[in-house]
N, C-alpha and C positions, 0 to 999 in steps of 0.2 A: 562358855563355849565360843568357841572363834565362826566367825562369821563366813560363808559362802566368798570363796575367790569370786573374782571378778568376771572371770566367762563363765561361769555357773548361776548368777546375779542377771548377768544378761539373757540367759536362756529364763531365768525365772520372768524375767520382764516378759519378756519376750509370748507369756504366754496368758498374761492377764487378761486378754480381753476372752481368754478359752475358760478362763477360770473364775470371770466375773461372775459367772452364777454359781459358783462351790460356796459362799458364805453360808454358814450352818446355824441352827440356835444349837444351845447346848444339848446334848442325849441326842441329838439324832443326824445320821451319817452327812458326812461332809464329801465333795468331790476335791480331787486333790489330782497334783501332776506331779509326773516323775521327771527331774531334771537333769538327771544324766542316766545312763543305763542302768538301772537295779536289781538285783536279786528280787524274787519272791522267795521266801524261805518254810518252812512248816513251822515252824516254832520262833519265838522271841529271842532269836542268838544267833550267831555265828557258826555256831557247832551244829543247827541245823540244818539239813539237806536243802537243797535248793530245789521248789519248784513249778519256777518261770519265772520268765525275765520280763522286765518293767522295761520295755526300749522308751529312750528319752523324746517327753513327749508326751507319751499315751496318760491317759487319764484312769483313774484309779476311785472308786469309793474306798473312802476312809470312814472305817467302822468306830474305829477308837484307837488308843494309847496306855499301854500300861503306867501306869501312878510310878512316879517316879525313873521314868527309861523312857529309850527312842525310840524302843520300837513298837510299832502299829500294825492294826491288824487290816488288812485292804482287799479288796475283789479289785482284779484289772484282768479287765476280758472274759473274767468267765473265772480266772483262777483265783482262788482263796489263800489266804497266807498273812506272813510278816514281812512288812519291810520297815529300813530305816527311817526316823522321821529328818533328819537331816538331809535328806537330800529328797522330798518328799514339800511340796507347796499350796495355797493354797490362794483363792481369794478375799478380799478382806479389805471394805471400805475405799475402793477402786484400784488398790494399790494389790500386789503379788506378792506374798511373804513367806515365809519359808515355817513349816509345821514345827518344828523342833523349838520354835524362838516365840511362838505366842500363841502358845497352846492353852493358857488361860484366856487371854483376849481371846481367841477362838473358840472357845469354849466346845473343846473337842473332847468328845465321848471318852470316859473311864471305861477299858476294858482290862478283864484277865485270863490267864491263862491257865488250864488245869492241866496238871503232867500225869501221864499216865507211867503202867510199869513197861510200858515199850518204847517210851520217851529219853532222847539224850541225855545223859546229866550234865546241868550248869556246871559250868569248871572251878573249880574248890577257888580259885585264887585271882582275883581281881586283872579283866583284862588291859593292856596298855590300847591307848586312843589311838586308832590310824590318824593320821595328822592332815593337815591342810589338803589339800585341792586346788592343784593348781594346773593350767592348762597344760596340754604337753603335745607334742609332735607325733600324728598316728605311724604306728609302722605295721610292716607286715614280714613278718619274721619266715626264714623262709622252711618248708618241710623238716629239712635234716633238725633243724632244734628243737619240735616237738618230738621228733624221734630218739636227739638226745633227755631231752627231760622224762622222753614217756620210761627209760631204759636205765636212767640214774634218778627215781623221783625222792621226793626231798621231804620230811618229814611235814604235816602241816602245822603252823603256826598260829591261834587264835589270838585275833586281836578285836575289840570292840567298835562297830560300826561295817562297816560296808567294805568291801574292793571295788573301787572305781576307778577309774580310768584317770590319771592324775596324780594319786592319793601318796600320801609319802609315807615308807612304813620309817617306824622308831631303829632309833640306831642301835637301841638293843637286837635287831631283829636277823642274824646274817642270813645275808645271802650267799648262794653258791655260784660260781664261774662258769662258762659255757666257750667251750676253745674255739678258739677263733673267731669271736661271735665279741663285740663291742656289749651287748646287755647280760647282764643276770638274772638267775633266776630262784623263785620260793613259792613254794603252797603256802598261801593264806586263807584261812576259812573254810580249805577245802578246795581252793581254785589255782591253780598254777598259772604266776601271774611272769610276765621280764618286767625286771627292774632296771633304770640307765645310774651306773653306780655315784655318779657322781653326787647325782641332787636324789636318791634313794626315793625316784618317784615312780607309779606303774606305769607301762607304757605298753603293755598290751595283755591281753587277761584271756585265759585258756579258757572254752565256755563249755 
């Protein structure tokens, strides 16, 4: 797995002396920060609903990790759920490391998931990676294009990991055009995100 861009790195640093006391032994909950904005999600996937956002920063108990996946099961603020472990940190021998990348050295709690019959179902067929993370120029899109996407919206697209701010979708992924308007636009994961088409990176995310 590819490594945290460089302003995401710095936000991790940037937060180790908050996270100096998150070192955990094994089996029992860890503190942990969200380094850029996150979903809280109900479930271990993309396909499920979102419910609350992890603004970057806030601290988070981390209960566990499912065996083999990124995603974790966390309380931040009071609300319960999943999020990615990629963009999810910890502390660890004075240094701020990222949960996704040494989750054995951390030795972060084994947890799973039971699916009920009211539960989404996993998607038959293996999702592709949202790709890097890289920093991007915030905008602020103006009315009339949420009024175009709310009025043309666009199929959603599952893909594995998070929508964040940055993230580059695969070039399998199309996007659609918005007139007169320099970005584009797609639902991914459920969130109608502008894309700048050139470098196929988000650059601002419908919440």
């Amino acid at each position: 797995m590819k490594t945290l861009s460089p302003h995401l790195l710095r936000a991790v640093a940037a937060a180790g002396l908050i996270l100096a006391a998150g070192v955990s032994t094994a089996g029992a909950a860890m503190s942990a920060m969200a380094v850029t904005d996150l979903n809280v999600r109900a479930g271990p996937g993309p396909q499920y609903p979102i419910v609350g956002l992890a603004a970057r920063g806030s601290t988070a108990v981390l209960e566990g990790c499912i065996q083999g996946s990124n995603w974790c099961r966390v309380n931040i603020g009071g609300v319960a759920g999943w999020a990615y472990a990629k963009y999810l940190a910890t502390g660890s021998g004075g240094s701020t490391v990222v949960i996704s990348e040494r989750r054995a050295e951390l030795g972060v709690p084994v947890v799973t998931y039971e699916t009920t019959g009211s539960t989404i179902a996993t998607p038959a067929e293996p999702l592709e990676l949202i790709g890097p993370v890289e920093e991007v120029t915030a905008i602020t899109p103006p009315p009339a294009v949420r009024t175009y996407i709310t009025e043309n919206p666009a199929d959603t697209v599952y893909l594995e990991g998070e929508v964040v701010l940055g993230a580059t979708l695969p070039q399998t992924v199309a996007v659609r055009p918005i007139p007169d308007y320099d970005y584009q636009y797609i639902t991914v994961n459920g969130q109608p995100v502008l894309v700048e088409p050139a470098t196929r990176r988000v650059v601002y995310i419908y919440r």
